[in-house]
Z-matrix of the N, CA and C atoms (Angstrom, degrees):
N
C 1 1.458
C 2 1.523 1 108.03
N 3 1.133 2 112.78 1 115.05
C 4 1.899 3 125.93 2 164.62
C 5 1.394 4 110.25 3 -76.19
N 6 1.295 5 113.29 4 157.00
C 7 1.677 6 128.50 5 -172.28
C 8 1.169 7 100.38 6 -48.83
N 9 1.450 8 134.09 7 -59.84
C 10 1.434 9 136.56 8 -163.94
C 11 1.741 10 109.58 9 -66.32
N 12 1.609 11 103.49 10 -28.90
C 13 1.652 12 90.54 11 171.79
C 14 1.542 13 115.63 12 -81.52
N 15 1.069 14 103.58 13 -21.15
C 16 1.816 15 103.21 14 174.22
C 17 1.346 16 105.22 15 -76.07
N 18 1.137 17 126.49 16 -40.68
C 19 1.797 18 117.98 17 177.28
C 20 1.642 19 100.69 18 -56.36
N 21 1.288 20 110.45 19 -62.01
C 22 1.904 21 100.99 20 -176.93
C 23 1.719 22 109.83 21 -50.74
N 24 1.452 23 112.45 22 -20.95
C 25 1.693 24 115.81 23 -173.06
C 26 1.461 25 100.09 24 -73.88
N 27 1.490 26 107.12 25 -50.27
C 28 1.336 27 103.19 26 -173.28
C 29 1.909 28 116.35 27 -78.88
N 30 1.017 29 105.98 28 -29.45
C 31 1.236 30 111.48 29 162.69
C 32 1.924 31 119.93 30 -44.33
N 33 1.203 32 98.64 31 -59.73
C 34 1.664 33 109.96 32 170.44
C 35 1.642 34 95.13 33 -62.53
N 36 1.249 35 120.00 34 -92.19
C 37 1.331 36 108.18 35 -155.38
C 38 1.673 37 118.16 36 -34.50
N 39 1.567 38 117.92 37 -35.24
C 40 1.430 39 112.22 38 -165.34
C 41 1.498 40 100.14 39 -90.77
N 42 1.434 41 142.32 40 -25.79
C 43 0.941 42 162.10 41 -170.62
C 44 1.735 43 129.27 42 66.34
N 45 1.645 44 98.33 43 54.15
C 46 1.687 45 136.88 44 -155.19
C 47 1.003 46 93.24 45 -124.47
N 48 1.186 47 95.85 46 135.29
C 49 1.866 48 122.49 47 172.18
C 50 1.863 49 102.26 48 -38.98
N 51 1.086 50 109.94 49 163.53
C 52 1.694 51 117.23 50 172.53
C 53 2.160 52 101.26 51 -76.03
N 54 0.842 53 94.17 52 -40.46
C 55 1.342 54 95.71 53 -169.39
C 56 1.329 55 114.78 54 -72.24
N 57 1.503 56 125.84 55 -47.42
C 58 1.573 57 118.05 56 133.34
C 59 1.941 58 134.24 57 -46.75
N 60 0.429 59 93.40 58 -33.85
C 61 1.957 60 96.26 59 168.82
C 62 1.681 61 99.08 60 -62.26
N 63 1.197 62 109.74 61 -50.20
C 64 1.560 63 122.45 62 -166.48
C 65 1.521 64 100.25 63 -76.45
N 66 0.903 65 132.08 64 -65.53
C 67 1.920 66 113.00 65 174.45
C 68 1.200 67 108.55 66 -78.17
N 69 1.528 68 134.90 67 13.52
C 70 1.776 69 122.69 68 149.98
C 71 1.510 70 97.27 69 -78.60
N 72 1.349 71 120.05 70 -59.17
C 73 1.223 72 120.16 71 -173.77
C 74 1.929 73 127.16 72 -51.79
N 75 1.085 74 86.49 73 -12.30
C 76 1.651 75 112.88 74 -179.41
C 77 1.190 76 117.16 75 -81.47
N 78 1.752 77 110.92 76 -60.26
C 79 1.507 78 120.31 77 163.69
C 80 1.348 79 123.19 78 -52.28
N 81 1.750 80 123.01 79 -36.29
C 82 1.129 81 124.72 80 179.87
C 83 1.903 82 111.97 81 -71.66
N 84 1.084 83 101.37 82 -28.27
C 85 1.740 84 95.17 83 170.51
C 86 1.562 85 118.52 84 -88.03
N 87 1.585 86 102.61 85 -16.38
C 88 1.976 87 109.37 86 172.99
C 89 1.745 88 90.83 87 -70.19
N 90 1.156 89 121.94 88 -29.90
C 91 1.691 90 113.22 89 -147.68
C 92 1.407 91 98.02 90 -87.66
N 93 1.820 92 121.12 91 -39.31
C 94 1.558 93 117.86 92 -167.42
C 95 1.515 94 97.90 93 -94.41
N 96 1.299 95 126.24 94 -16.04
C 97 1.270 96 121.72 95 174.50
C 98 2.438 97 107.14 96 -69.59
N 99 1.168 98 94.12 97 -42.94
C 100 1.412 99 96.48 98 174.34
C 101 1.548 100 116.77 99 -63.06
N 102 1.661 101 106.29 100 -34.17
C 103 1.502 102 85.57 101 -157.23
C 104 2.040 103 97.68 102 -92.22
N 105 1.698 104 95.96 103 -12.52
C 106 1.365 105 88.15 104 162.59
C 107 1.563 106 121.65 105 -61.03
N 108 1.265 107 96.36 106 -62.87
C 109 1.556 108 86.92 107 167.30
C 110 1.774 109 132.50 108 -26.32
N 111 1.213 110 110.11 109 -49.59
C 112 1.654 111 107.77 110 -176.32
C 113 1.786 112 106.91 111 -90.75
N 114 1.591 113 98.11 112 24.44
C 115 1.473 114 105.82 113 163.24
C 116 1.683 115 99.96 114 60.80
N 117 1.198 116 131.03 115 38.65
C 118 1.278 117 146.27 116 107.99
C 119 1.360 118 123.62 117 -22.10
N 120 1.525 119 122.46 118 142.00
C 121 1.386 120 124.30 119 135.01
C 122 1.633 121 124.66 120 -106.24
N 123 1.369 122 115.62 121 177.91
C 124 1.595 123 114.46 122 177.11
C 125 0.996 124 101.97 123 -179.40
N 126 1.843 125 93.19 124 117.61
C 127 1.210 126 153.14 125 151.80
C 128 1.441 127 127.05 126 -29.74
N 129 1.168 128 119.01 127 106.02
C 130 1.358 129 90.95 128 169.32
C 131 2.043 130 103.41 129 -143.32
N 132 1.156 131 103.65 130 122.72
C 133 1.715 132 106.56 131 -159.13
C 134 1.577 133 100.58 132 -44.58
N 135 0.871 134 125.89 133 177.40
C 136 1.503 135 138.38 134 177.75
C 137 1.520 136 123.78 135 8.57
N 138 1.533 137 99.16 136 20.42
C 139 1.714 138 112.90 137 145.25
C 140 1.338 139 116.36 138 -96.18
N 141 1.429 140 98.31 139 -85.30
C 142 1.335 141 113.57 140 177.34
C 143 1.547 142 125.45 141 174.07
N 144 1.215 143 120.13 142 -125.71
C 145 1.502 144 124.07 143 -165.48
C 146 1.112 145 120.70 144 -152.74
N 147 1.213 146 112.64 145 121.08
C 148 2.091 147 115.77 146 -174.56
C 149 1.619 148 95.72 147 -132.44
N 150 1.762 149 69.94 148 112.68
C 151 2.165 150 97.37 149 -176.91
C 152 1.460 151 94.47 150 -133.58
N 153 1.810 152 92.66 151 142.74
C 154 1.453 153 103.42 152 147.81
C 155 1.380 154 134.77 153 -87.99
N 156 1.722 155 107.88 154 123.89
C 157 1.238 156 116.14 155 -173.19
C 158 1.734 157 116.00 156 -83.98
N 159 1.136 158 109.67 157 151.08
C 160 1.835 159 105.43 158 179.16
C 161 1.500 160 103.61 159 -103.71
N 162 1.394 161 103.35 160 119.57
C 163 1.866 162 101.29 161 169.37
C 164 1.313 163 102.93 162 -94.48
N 165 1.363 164 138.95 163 149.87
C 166 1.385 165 161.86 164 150.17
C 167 1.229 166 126.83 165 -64.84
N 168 1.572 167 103.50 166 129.51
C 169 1.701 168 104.67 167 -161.85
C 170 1.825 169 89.84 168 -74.61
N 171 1.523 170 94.42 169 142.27
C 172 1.808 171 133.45 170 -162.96
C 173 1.425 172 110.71 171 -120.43
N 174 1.276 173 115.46 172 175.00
C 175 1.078 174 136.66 173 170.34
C 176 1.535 175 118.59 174 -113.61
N 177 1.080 176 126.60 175 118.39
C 178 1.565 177 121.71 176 173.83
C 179 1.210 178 115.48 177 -108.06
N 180 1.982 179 109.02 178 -152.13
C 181 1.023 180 114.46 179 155.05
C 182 1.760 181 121.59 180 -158.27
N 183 1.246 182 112.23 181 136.56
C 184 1.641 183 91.34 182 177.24
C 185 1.301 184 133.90 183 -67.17
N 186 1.288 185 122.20 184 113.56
C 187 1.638 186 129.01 185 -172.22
C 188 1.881 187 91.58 186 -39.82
N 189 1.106 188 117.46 187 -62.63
C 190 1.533 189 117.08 188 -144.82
C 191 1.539 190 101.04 189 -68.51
N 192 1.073 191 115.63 190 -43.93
C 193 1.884 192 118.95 191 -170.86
C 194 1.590 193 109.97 192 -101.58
N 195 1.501 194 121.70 193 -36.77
C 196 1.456 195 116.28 194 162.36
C 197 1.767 196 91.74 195 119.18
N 198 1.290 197 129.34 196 -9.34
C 199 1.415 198 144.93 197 -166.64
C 200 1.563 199 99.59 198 -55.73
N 201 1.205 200 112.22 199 138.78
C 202 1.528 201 115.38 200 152.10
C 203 1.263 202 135.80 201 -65.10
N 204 1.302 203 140.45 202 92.89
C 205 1.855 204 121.70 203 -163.16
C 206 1.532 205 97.08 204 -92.68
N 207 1.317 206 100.68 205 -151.34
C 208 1.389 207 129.01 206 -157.13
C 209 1.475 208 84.11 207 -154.70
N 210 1.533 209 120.56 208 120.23
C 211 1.393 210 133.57 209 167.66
C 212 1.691 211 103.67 210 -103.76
N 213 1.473 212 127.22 211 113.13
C 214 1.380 213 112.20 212 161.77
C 215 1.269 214 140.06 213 -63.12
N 216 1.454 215 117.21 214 135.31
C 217 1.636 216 98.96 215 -179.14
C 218 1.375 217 108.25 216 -68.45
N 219 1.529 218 101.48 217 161.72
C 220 1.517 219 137.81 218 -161.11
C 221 1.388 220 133.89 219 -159.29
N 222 1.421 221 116.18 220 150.60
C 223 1.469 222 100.37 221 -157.11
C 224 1.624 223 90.30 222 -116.92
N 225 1.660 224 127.49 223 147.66
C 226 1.000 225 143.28 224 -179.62
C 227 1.875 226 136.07 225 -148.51
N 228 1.212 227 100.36 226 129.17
C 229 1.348 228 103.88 227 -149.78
C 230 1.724 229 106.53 228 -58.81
N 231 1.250 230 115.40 229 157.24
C 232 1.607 231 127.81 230 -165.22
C 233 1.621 232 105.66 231 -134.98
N 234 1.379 233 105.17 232 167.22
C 235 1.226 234 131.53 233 162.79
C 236 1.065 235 131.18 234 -166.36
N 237 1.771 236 119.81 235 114.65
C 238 1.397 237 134.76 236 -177.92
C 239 1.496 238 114.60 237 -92.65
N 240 1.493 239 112.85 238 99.41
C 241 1.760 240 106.88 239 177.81
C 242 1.513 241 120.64 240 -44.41
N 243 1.364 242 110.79 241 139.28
C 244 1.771 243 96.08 242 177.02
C 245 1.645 244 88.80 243 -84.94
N 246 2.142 245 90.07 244 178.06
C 247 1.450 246 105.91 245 -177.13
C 248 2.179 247 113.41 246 -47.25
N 249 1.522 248 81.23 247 -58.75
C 250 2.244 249 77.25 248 171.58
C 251 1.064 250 124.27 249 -21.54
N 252 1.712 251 107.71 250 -61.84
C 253 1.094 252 130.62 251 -161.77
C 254 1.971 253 113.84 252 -46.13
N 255 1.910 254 86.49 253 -53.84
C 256 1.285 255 90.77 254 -163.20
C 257 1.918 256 102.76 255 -83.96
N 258 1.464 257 127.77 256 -27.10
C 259 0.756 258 115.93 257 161.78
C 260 1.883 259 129.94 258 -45.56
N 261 1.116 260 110.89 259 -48.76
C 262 1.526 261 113.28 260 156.45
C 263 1.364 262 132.43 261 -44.33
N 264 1.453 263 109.10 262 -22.06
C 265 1.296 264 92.88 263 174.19
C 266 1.492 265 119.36 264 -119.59
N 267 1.550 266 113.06 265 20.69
C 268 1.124 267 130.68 266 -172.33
C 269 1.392 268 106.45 267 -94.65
């Protein structure tokens, strides 16, 4: 499913214009994208959970030359299904 089919999804299910579904659906990714940012999480009961995870600076390697690098650690956005969630799709 692409953004535009979830706006018509959410549109049907809530029974809201497309053009409203589409800036709710908009705000809700401005809102978890921000509060990830200020190293926030968010909750949401019988979905789930959008956290930032911390990766640890590593050791790699370059595919093309065979070199050893140095990968920096870095922080990257997550998501833990709640119980609903995963029951639904089981």
């Amino acid at each position: 499913m692409n953004k535009s089919e979830m706006i018509e999804a959410i549109a049907a299910e809530a029974d809201v214009p497309k053009a409203q579904a589409g800036r709710v659906l908009d705000a809700m990714v401005s809102v978890v994208g921000n509060a990830l940012a200020e190293g926030q999480q968010v909750s949401m009961v019988g979905f789930g959970t959008f956290l930032v995870r911390e990766r640890p600076a590593r050791s790699g390697r370059n595919p093309r030359t065979g070199d050893t690098i140095e990968i920096a650690a870095s922080k990257t956005p997550s998501f833990k299904a709640g119980k609903a969630l995963k029951d639904k799709v089981n």
